[in-house]
DRENDO-1510 file (C-alpha; in Angstrom, 1 decimal, always signed):
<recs>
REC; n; res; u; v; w
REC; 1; UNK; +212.3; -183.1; -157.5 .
REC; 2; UNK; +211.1; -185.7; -155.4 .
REC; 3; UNK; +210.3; -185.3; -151.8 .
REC; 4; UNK; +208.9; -187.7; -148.9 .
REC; 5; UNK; +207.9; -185.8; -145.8 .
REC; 6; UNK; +206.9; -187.6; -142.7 .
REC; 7; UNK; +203.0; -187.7; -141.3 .
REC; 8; UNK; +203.5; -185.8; -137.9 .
REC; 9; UNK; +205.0; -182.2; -138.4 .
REC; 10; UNK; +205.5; -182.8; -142.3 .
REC; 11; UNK; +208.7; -183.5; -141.6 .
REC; 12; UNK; +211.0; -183.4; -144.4 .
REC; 13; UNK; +212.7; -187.0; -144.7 .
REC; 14; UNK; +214.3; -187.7; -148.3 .
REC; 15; UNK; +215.1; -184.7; -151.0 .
REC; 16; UNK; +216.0; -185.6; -154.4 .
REC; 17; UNK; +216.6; -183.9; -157.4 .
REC; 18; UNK; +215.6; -185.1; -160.3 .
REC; 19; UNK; +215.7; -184.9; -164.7 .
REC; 20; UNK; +212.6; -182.3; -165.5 .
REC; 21; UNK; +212.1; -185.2; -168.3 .
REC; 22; UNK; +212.0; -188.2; -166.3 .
REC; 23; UNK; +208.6; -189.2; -165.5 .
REC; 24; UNK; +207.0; -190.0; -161.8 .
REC; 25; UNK; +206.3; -193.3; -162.7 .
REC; 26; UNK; +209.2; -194.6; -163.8 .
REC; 27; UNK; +211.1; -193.3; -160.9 .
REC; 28; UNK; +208.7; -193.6; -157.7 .
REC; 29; UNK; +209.1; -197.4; -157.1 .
REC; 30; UNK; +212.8; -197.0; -157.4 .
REC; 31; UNK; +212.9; -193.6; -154.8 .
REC; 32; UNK; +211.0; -195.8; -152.0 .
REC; 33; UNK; +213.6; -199.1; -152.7 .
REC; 34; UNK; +216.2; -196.2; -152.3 .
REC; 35; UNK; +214.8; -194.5; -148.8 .
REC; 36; UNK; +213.6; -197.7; -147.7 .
REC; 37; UNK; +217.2; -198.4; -147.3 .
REC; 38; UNK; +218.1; -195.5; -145.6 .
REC; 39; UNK; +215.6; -195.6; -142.8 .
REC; 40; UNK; +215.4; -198.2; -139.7 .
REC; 41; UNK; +211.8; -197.6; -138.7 .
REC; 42; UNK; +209.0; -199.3; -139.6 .
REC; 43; UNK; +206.5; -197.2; -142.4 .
REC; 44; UNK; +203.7; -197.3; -144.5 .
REC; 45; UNK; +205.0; -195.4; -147.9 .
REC; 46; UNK; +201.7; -193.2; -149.3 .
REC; 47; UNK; +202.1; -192.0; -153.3 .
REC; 48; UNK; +200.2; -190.8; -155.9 .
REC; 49; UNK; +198.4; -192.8; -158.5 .
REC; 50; UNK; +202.0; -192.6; -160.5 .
REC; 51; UNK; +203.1; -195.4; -158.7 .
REC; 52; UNK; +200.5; -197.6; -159.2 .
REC; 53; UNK; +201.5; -199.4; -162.2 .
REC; 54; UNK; +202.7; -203.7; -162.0 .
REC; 55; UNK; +206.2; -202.8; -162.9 .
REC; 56; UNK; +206.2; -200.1; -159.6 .
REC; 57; UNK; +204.1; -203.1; -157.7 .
REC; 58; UNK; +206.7; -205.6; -157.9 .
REC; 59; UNK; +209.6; -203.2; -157.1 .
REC; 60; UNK; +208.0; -202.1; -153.5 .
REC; 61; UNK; +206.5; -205.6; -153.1 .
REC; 62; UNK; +208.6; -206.0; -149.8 .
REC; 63; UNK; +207.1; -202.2; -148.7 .
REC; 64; UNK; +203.8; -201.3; -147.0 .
REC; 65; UNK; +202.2; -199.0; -149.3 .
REC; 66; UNK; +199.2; -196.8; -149.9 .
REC; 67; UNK; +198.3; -195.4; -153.0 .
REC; 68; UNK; +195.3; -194.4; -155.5 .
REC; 69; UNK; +194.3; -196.3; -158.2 .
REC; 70; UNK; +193.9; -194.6; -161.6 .
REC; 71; UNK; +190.9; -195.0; -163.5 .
REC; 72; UNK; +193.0; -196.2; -166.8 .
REC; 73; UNK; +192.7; -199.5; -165.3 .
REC; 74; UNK; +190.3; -201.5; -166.6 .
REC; 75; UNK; +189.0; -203.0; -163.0 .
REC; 76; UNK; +189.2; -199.4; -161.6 .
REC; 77; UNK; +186.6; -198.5; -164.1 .
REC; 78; UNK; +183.9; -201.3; -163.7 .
REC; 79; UNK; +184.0; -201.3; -160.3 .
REC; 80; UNK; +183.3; -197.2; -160.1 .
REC; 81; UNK; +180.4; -197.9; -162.5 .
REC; 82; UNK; +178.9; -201.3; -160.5 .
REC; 83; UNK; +179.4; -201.5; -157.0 .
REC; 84; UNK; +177.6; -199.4; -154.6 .
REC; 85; UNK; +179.3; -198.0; -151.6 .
REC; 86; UNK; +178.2; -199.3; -147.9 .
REC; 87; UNK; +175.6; -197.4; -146.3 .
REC; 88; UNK; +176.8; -196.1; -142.9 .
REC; 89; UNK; +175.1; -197.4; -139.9 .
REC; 90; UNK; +173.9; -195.0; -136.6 .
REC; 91; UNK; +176.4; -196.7; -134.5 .
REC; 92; UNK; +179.2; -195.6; -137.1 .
REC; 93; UNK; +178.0; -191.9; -137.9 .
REC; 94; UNK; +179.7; -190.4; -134.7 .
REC; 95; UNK; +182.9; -192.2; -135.1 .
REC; 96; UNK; +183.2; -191.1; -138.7 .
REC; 97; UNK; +182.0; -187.5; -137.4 .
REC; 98; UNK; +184.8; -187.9; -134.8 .
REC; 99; UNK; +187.4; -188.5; -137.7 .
REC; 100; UNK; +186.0; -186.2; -140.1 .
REC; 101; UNK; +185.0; -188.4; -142.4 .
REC; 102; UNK; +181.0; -187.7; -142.1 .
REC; 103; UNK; +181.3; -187.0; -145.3 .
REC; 104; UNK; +182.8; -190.0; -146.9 .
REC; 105; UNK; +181.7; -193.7; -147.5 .
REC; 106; UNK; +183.3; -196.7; -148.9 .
REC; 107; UNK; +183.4; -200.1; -149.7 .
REC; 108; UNK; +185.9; -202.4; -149.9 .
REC; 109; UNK; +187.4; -205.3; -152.2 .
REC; 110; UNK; +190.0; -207.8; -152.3 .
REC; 111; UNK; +192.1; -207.8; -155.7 .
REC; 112; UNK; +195.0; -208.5; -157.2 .
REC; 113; UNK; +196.8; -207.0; -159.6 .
REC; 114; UNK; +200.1; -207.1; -161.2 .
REC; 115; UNK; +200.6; -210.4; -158.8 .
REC; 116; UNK; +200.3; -208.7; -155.3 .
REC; 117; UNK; +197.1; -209.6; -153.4 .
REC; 118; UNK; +195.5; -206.1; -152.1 .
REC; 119; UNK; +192.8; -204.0; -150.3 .
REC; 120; UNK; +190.5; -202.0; -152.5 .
REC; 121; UNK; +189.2; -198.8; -151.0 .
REC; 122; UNK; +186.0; -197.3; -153.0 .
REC; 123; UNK; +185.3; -194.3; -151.9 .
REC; 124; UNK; +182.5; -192.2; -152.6 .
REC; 125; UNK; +183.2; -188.1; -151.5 .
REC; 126; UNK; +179.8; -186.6; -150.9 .
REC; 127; UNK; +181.5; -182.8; -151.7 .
REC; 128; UNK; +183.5; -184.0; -154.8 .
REC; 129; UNK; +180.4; -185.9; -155.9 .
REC; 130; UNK; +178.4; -183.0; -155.6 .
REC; 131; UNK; +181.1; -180.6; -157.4 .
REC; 132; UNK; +181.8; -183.5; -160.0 .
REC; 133; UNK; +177.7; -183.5; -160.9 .
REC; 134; UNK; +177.8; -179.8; -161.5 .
REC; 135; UNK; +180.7; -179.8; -163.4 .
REC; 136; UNK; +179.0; -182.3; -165.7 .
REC; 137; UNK; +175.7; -179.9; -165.7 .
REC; 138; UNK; +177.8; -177.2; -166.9 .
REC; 139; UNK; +179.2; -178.9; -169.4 .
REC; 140; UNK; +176.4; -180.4; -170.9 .
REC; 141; UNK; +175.3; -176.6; -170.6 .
REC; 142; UNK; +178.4; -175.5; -173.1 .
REC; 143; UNK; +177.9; -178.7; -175.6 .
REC; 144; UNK; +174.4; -178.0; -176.3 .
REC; 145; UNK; +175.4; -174.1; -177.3 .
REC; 146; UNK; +178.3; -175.8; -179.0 .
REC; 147; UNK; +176.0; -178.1; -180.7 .
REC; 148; UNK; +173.5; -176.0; -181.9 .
REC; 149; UNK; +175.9; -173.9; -183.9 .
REC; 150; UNK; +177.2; -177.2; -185.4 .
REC; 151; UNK; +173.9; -178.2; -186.5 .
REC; 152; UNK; +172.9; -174.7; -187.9 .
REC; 153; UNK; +176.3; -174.9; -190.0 .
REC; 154; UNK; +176.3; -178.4; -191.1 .
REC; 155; UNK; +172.4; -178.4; -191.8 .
REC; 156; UNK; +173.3; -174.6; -194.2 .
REC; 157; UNK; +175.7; -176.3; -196.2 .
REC; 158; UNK; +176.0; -177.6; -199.7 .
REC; 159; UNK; +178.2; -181.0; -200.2 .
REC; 160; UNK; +179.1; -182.1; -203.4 .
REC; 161; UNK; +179.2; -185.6; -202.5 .
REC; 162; UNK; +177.4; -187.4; -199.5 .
REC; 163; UNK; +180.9; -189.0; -198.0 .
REC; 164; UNK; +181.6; -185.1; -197.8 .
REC; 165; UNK; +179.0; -184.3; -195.5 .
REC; 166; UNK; +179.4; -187.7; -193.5 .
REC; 167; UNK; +183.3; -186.7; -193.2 .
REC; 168; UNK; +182.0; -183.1; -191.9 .
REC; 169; UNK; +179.5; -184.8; -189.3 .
REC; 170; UNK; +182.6; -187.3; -188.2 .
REC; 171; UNK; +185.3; -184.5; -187.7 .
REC; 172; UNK; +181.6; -182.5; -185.5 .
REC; 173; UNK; +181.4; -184.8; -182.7 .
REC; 174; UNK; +184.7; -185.4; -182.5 .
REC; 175; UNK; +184.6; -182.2; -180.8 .
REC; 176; UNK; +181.5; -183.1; -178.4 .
REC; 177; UNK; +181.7; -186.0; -175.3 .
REC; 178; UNK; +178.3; -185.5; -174.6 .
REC; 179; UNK; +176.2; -185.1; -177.5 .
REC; 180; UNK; +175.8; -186.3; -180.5 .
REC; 181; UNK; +174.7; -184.4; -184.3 .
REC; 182; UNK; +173.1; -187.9; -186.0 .
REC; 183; UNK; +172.3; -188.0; -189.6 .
REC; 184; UNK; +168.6; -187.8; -190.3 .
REC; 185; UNK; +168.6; -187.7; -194.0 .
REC; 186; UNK; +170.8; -186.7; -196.7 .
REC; 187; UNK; +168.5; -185.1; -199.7 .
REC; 188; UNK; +169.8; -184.9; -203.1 .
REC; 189; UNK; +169.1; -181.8; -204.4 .
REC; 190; UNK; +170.1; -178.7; -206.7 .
REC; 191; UNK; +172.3; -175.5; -206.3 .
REC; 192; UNK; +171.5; -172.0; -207.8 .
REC; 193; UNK; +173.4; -173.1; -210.1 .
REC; 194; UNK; +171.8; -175.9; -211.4 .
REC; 195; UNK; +174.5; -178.2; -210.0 .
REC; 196; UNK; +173.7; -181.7; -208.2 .
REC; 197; UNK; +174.2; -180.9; -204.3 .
REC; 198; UNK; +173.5; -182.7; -201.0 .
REC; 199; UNK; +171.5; -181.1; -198.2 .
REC; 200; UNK; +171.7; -183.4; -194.4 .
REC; 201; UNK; +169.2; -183.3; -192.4 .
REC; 202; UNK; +170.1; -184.0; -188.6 .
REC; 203; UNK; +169.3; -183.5; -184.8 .
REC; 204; UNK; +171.0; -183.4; -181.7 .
REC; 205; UNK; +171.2; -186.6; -179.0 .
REC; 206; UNK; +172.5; -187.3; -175.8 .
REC; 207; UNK; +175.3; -189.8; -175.5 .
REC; 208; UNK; +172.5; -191.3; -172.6 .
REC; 209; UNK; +175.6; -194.0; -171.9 .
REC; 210; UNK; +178.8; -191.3; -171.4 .
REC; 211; UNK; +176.4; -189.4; -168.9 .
REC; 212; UNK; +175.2; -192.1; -166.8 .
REC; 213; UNK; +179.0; -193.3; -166.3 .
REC; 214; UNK; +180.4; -190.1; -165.5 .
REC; 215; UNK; +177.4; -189.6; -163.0 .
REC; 216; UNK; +178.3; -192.8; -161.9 .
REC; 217; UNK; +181.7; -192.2; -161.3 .
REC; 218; UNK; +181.1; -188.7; -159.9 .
REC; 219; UNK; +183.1; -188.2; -156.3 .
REC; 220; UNK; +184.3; -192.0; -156.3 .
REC; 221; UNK; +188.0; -192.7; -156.2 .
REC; 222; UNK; +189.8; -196.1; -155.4 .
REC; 223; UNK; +192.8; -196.3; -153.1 .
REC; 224; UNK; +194.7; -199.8; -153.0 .
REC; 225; UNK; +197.1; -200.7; -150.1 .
REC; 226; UNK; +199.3; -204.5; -149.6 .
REC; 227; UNK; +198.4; -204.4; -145.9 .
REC; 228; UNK; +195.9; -207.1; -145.9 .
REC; 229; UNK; +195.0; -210.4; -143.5 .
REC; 230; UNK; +197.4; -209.6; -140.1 .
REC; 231; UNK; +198.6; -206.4; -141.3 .
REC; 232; UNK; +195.1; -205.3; -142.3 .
REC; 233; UNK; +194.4; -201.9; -141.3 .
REC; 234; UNK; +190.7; -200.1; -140.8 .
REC; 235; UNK; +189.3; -198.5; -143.8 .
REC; 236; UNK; +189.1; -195.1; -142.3 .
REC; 237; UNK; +193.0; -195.8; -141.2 .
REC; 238; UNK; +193.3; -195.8; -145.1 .
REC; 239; UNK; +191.6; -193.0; -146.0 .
REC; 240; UNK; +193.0; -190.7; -143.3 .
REC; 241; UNK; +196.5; -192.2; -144.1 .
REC; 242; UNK; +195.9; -191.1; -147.8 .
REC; 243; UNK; +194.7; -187.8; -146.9 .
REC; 244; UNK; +197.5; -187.0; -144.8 .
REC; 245; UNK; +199.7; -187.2; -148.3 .
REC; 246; UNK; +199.0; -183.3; -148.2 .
REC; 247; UNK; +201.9; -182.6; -146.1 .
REC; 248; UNK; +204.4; -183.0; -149.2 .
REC; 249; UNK; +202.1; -180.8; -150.9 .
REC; 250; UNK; +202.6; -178.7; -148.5 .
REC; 251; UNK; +206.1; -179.3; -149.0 .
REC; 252; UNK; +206.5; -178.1; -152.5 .
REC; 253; UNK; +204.2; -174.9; -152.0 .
REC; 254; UNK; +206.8; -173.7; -149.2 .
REC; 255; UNK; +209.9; -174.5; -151.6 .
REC; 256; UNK; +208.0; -172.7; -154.4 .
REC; 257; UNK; +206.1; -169.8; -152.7 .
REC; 258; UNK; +208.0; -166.7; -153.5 .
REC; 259; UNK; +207.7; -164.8; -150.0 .
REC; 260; UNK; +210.0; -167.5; -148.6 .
REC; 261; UNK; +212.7; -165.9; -151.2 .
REC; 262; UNK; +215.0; -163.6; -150.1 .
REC; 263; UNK; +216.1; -163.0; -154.2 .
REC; 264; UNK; +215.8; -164.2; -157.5 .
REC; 265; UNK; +218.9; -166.3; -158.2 .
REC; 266; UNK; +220.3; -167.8; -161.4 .
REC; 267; UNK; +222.7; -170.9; -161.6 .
REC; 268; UNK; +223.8; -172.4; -164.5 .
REC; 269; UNK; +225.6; -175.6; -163.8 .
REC; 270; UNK; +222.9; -179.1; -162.5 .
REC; 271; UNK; +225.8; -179.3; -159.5 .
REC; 272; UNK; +224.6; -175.8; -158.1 .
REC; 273; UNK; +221.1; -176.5; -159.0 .
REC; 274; UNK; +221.1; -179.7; -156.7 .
REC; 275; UNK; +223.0; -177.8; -154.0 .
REC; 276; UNK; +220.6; -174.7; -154.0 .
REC; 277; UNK; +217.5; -176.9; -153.9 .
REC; 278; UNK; +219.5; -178.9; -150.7 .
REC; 279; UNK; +219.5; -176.0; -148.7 .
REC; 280; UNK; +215.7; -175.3; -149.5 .
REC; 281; UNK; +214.9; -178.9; -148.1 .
REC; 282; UNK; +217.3; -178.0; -145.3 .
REC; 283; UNK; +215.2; -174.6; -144.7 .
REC; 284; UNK; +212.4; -176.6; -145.2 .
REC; 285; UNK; +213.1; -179.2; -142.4 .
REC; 286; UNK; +214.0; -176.5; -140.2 .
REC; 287; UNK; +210.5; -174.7; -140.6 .
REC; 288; UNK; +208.7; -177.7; -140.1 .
REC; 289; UNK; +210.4; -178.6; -137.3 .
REC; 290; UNK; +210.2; -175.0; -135.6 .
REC; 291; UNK; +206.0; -175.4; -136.7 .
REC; 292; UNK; +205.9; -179.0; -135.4 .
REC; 293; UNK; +207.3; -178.1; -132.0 .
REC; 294; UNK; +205.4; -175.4; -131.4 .
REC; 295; UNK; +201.5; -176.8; -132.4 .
REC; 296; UNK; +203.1; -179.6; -130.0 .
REC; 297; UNK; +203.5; -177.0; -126.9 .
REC; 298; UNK; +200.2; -175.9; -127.4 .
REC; 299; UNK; +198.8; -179.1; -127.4 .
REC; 300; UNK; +200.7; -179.5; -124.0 .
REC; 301; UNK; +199.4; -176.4; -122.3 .
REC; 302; UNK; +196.2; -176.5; -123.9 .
REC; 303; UNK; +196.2; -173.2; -125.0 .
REC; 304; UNK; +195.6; -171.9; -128.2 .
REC; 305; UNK; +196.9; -168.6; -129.9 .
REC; 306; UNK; +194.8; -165.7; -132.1 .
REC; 307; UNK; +195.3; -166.4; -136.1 .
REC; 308; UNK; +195.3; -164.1; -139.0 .
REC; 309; UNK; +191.7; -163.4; -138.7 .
REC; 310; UNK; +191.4; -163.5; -134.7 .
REC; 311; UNK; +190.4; -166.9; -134.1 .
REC; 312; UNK; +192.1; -169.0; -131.6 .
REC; 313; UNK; +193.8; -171.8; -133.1 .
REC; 314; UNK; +196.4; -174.5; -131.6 .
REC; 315; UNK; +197.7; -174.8; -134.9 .
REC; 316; UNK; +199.5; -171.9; -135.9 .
REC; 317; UNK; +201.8; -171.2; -139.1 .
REC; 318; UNK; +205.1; -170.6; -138.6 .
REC; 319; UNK; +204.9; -167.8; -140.7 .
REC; 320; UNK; +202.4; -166.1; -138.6 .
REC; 321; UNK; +204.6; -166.3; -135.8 .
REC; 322; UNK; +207.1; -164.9; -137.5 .
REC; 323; UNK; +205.0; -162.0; -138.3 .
REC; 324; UNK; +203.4; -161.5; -135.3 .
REC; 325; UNK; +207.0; -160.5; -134.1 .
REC; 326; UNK; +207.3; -157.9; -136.2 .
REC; 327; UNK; +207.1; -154.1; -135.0 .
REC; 328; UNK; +209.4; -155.1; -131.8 .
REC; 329; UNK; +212.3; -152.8; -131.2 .
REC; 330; UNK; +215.3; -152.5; -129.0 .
REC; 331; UNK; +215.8; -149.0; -128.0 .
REC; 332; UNK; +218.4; -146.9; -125.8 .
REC; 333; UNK; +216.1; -144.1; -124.0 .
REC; 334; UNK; +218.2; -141.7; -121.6 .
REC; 335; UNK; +221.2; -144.8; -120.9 .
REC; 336; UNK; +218.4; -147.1; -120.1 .
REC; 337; UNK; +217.7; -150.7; -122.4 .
REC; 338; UNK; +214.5; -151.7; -123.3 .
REC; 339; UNK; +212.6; -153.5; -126.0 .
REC; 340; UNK; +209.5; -152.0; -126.6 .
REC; 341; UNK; +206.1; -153.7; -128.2 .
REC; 342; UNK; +206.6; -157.1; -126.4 .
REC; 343; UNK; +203.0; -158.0; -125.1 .
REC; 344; UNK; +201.7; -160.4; -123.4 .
REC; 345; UNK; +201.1; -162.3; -126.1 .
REC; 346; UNK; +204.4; -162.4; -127.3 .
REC; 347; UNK; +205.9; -163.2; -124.1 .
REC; 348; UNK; +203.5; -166.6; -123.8 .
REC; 349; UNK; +204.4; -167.5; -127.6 .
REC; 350; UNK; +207.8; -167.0; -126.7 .
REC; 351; UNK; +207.6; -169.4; -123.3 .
REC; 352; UNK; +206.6; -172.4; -125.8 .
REC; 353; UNK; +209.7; -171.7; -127.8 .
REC; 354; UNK; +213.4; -173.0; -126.8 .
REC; 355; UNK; +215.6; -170.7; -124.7 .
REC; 356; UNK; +218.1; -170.0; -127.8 .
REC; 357; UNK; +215.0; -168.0; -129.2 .
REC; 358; UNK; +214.4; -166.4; -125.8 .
REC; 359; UNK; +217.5; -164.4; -125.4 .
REC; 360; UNK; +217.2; -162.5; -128.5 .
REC; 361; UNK; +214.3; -160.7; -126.2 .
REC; 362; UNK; +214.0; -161.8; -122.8 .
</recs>
């Protein structure tokens, strides 16, 4: 299933269902040509790295696009291992702080690739950096248990030919990215037995060159965009642009998390599979728009509302709302009406929300 939701509200814009064999980046270029079409306002499209690929490029040539880079790509590669990211002036620590992106710097390059002329973001992520190194530490940690046992059983056995024990020591660090078992010395030598064996000798190294690029690359990313010379936009327009490609995650969790189900359901036929899945967009849209219109009231009356955990936030979930009206009851006591367990609370949430939802308890 594809899915392109817009930046404010997460707006659901373009649903479409899809072969669970077809891959992303054979079809992405071709689903923005498509919605491209079916729209009349102007739009940056932001994708995954599956899109980036020359083939995709020269489809959406004509589109403004944002995307990531992956790190198959030869260029991608030396330029996370050689150029160092910008250091961030005073004057520009507040304005980052005011963006929240204290915690990011970049640097950027002009490139082309696949025949387009683009922007090159580098970015270096202080956290991912930071979790990236000690993902690397602990792995090292597991390869040098994992290579010790290696070397205890390959230095134990008995080969009957030398080519055996090189084959063993091949098919050992195969297994390891980090280290290394290297031959020391094969000795020719005898068995109980009397019978002509080989003994190798060996010792464990550090691949020194693996580890310095992966602590190299550690928290850098690329992001490449066509919006260069008069359509050039700021590089922490980019990045925030970029990040904001979490609202069609956000998109997929709410079709796929399982207390948005009223019941399991089974269909059998890909015409009721497609249908089904349209009227989960269209619940979908209809959420967001509900969640969109609401954070927007708040912003208005600059008033915020208590969350799960009592804090008071201007961006509520709509779910939250939803059960923050629960426990409200209509009740008949001696001929008179009244609905019981409507605070104050409830009654400002329910000012902010269009009169339709009103009468059901005003």
């Amino acid at each position: 299933m594809d899915l392109i939701t817009s930046q404010d509200g997460d707006i659901p814009l373009f649903v479409r269902v899809g072969d669970g064999n077809e891959s992303d980046k054979a079809v992405f270029g071709k689903v923005l040509v498509e919605f491209k079409k079916q729209i009349k306002f102007d739009s940056i499209m932001v994708c995954d790295s599956a899109l980036y690929g020359q083939e995709n490029l020269q489809l959406i040539q004509h589109l403004k696009w944002i995307t990531r880079v992956p790190m198959t790509i030869k260029k991608a590669k030396e330029l996370v291992q050689n150029i160092e990211v910008e250091e961030v002036k005073d004057e520009d620590k507040e304005k980052r702080s005011d963006l929240n992106l204290e915690s990011y710097t970049w640097k950027e390059e002009i490139v082309t690739y696949g025949g387009i002329k683009q922007t090159w973001l580098i970015v270096l992520s202080e956290k991912r950096q930071k979790s990236d190194l000690e993902k690397l530490e602990k792995q090292l940690s597991q390869e040098e248990k994992k290579s010790q046992k290696f070397l205890k059983e390959i230095q134990s056995e008995e080969f009957e030919h030398p080519q055996a024990a090189r084959y063993k020591l091949k098919a050992i660090n195969k297994k390891l990215r980090l280290l290394e078992i290297k031959e020391v010395e094969l000795i020719e030598t005898y068995s109980k037995k009397k019978e002509k064996i080989y003994k190798m000798i060996s010792l464990i190294i550090k691949k020194d060159e693996e580890i310095s690029r992966k602590t190299k690359e550690a928290g850098k990313f690329i992001l490449a965009t066509d919006l260069v010379e008069e359509n050039k936009l700021e590089a922490s327009e980019i990045l925030i642009t970029y990040k904001n490609q979490q609202s069609t995650e956000r998109g997929f969790r709410f079709l796929k998390d399982p207390l948005f189900f009223t019941d399991s359901f089974f269909v059998e036929k890909p015409e009721r599979i497609e249908t089904m899945l349209f009227l989960m967009s269209l619940c979908l849209l209809i959420y967001n728009l509900g969640q969109r219109e609401l954070r927007n009231c708040l912003k208005r009356v600059k008033k915020g509302i208590n969350n799960q955990v009592g804090k008071v936030t201007l961006r509520p979930t709509l779910r939250w709302i939803f059960q923050c009206f629960q426990g409200i009851h209509y009740v008949i006591l001696n001929g008179v009406k009244q609905i019981v367990n409507l605070t104050e609370e409830r009654r400002f949430i329910l000012s902010l929300l269009p009169a339709s939802c009103q009468r059901y308890y005003l």
